[in-house]
Backbone bond lengths (Angstrom), bond angles and torsions (degrees), N, CA, C in turn:
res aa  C-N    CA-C-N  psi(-1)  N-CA   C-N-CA  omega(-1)  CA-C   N-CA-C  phi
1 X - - - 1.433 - - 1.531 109.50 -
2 X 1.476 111.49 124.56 1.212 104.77 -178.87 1.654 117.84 -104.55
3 X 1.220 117.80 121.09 1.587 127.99 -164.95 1.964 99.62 -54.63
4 X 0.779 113.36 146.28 1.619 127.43 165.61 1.125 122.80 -145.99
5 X 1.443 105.41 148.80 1.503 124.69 -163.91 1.449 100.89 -112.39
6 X 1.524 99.78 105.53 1.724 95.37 153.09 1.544 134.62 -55.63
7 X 1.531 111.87 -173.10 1.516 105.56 178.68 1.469 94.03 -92.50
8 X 0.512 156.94 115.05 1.538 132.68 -173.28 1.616 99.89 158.75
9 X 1.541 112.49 -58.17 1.588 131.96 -177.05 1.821 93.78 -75.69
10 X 1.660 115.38 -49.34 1.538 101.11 -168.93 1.095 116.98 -95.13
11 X 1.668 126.58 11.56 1.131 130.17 116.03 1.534 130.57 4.56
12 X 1.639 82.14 -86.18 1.389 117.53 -153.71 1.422 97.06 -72.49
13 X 1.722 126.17 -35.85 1.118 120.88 171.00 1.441 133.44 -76.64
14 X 1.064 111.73 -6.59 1.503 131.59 168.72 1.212 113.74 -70.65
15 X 1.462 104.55 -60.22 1.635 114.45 176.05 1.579 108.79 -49.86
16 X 1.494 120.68 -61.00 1.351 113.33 -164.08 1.660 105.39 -73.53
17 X 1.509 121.86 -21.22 1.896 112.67 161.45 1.605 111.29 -52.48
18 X 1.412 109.46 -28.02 1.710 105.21 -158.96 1.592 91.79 -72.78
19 X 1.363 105.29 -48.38 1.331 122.26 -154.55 1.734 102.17 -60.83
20 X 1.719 122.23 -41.55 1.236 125.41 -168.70 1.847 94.89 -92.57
21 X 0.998 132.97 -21.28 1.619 142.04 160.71 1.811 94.17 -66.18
22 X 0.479 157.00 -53.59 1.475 133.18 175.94 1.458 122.19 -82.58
23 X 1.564 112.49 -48.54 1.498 121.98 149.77 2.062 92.83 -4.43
24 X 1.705 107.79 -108.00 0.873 131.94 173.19 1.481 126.03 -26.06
25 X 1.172 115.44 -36.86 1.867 116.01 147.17 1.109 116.73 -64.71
26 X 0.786 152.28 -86.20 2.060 150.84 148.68 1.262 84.84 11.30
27 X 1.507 130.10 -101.81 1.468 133.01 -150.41 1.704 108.18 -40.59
28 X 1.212 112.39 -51.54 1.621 110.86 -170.74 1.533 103.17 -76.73
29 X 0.903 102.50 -13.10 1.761 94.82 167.03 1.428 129.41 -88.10
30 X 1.081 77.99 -27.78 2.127 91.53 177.51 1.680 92.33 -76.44
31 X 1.044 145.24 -38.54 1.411 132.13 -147.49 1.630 91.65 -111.39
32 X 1.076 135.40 -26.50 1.390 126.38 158.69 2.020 129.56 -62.62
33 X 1.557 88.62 -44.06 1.196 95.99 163.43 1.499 120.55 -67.28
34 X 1.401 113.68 -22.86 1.718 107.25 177.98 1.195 95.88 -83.00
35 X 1.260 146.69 -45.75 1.340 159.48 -178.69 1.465 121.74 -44.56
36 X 1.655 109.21 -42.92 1.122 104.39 -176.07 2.129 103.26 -127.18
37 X 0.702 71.54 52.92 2.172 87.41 -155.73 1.631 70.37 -86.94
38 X 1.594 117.35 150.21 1.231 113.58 140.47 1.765 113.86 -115.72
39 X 1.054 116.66 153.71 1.889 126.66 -167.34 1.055 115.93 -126.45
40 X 1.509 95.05 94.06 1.246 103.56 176.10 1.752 136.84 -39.71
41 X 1.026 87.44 -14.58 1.763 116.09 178.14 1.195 108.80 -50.06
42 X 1.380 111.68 -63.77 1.525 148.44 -178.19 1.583 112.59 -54.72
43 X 0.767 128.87 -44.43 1.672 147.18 -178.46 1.343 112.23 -94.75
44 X 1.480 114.00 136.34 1.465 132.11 179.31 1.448 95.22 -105.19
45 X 1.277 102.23 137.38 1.525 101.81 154.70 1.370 121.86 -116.14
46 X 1.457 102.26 171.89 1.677 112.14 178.10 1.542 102.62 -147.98
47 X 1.722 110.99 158.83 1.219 122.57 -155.81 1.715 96.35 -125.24
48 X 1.054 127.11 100.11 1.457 119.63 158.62 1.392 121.77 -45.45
49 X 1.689 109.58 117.22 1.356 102.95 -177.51 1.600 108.01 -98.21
50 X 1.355 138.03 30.96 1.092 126.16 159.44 1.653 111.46 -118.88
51 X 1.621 124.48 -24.07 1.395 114.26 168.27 1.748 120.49 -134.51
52 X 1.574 98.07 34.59 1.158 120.61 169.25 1.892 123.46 79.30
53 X 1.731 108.90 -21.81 1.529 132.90 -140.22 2.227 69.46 -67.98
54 X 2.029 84.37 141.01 1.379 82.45 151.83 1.239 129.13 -118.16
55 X 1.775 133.79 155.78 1.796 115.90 -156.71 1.041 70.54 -128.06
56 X 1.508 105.68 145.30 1.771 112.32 132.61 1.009 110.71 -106.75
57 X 1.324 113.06 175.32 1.847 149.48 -174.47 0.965 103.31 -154.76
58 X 1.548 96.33 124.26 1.777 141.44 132.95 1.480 99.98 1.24
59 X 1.571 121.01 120.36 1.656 120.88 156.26 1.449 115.75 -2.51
60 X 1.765 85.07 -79.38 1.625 114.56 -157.75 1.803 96.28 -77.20
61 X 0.968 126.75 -11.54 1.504 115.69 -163.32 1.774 88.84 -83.23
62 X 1.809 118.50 154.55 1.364 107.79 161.63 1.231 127.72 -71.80
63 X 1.612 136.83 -169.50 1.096 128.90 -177.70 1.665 105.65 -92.15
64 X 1.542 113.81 154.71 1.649 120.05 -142.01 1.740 90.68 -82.33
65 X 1.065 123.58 112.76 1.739 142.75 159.06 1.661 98.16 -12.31
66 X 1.702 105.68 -62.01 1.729 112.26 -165.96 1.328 107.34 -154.61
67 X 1.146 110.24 159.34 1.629 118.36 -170.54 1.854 87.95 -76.73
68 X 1.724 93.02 150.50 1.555 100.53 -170.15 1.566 99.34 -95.24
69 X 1.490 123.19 -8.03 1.660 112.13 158.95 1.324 128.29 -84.15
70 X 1.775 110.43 -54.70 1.249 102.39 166.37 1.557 134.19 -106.63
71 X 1.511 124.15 15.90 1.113 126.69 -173.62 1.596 130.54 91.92
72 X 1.601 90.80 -5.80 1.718 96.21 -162.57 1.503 114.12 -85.84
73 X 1.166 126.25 -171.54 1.495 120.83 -168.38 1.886 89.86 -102.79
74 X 1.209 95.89 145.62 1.386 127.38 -166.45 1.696 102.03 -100.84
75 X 1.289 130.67 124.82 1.489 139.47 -178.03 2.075 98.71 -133.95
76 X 1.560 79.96 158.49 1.479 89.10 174.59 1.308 132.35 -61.91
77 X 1.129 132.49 118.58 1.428 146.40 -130.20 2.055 89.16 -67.55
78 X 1.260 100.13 -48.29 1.858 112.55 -170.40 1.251 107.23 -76.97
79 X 1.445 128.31 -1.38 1.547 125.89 -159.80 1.939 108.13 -82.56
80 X 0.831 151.78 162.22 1.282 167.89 -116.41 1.417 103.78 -133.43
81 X 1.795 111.86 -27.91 1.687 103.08 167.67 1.321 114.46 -108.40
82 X 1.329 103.88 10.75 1.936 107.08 166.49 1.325 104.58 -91.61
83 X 1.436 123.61 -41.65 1.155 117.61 -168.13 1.884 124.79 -88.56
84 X 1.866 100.86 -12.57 1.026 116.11 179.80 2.244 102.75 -103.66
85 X 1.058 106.50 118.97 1.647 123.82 -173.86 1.766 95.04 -83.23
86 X 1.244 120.67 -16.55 1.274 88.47 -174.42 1.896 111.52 -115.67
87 X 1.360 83.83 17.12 1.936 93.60 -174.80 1.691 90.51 -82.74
Protein backbone atom coordinates (compact mmCIF):
# COMPACT_ATOMS: atom_id res chain seq x y z
CA UNK A 1 0.00 0.00 0.00
CA UNK A 2 1.34 3.07 -1.03
CA UNK A 3 0.70 6.11 1.50
CA UNK A 4 -0.49 9.43 -0.34
CA UNK A 5 -0.56 12.84 0.30
CA UNK A 6 -3.40 14.92 -0.50
CA UNK A 7 -3.41 18.64 -1.41
CA UNK A 8 -4.89 19.47 1.51
CA UNK A 9 -2.26 17.36 3.99
CA UNK A 10 0.87 19.05 1.82
CA UNK A 11 -0.66 22.04 2.35
CA UNK A 12 -0.69 21.70 5.72
CA UNK A 13 2.89 20.53 5.62
CA UNK A 14 4.27 23.31 3.85
CA UNK A 15 2.64 25.72 6.00
CA UNK A 16 3.96 24.25 9.28
CA UNK A 17 7.93 24.01 7.38
CA UNK A 18 7.39 27.82 6.62
CA UNK A 19 6.24 28.42 9.97
CA UNK A 20 9.31 26.29 11.81
CA UNK A 21 11.79 27.88 8.78
CA UNK A 22 11.21 31.20 10.12
CA UNK A 23 10.51 30.11 13.76
CA UNK A 24 14.27 29.06 13.43
CA UNK A 25 15.45 32.31 11.61
CA UNK A 26 14.11 34.57 14.43
CA UNK A 27 15.87 32.31 17.02
CA UNK A 28 19.42 32.40 15.33
CA UNK A 29 19.12 35.88 14.94
CA UNK A 30 18.20 36.94 18.28
CA UNK A 31 21.19 34.99 19.80
CA UNK A 32 23.71 36.25 17.28
CA UNK A 33 22.64 39.64 17.58
CA UNK A 34 23.04 39.38 21.47
CA UNK A 35 26.26 37.71 20.79
CA UNK A 36 27.75 39.91 18.59
CA UNK A 37 25.73 43.34 19.55
CA UNK A 38 28.24 45.86 20.69
CA UNK A 39 26.86 48.23 23.97
CA UNK A 40 27.56 51.09 24.06
CA UNK A 41 26.97 50.96 27.76
CA UNK A 42 29.91 48.81 28.14
CA UNK A 43 32.58 50.97 26.47
CA UNK A 44 34.23 54.22 27.52
CA UNK A 45 35.25 56.43 25.13
CA UNK A 46 38.01 58.88 24.51
CA UNK A 47 38.62 61.69 22.03
CA UNK A 48 42.14 62.39 20.70
CA UNK A 49 42.88 65.89 21.10
CA UNK A 50 45.58 66.22 18.56
CA UNK A 51 44.06 64.11 15.41
CA UNK A 52 40.60 63.88 16.48
CA UNK A 53 40.50 59.54 16.14
CA UNK A 54 37.88 58.30 18.67
CA UNK A 55 38.95 54.91 20.93
CA UNK A 56 37.02 53.10 23.16
CA UNK A 57 37.93 50.86 26.10
CA UNK A 58 36.83 47.83 27.67
CA UNK A 59 35.10 48.62 31.34
CA UNK A 60 37.80 46.79 33.05
CA UNK A 61 40.65 47.82 30.65
CA UNK A 62 42.46 51.34 31.98
CA UNK A 63 42.13 54.49 30.24
CA UNK A 64 44.41 54.47 26.80
CA UNK A 65 48.11 56.18 27.84
CA UNK A 66 48.06 57.67 23.87
CA UNK A 67 46.13 57.74 20.86
CA UNK A 68 47.28 54.57 18.75
CA UNK A 69 47.54 56.95 15.44
CA UNK A 70 49.05 59.90 16.56
CA UNK A 71 50.51 59.51 19.99
CA UNK A 72 48.52 62.18 21.66
CA UNK A 73 46.85 62.07 25.02
CA UNK A 74 43.40 60.72 24.85
CA UNK A 75 40.45 62.65 27.09
CA UNK A 76 36.85 61.86 27.54
CA UNK A 77 35.13 61.90 24.40
CA UNK A 78 31.84 64.11 26.31
CA UNK A 79 34.19 66.29 28.40
CA UNK A 80 33.96 70.18 27.88
CA UNK A 81 37.79 70.43 26.75
CA UNK A 82 37.34 67.97 23.86
CA UNK A 83 34.48 69.50 22.74
CA UNK A 84 35.48 73.14 23.49
CA UNK A 85 38.78 74.14 20.79
CA UNK A 86 39.47 77.11 22.51
CA UNK A 87 40.02 75.86 26.29
Amino acid sequence: MIAQITLQDGALFFTIGLFALCLFAYLYLAVRERTLAWRLSSHALFHCKKCGLVISVRPLQAQPRQCPRCGGRPVPYRSVSASNPNR
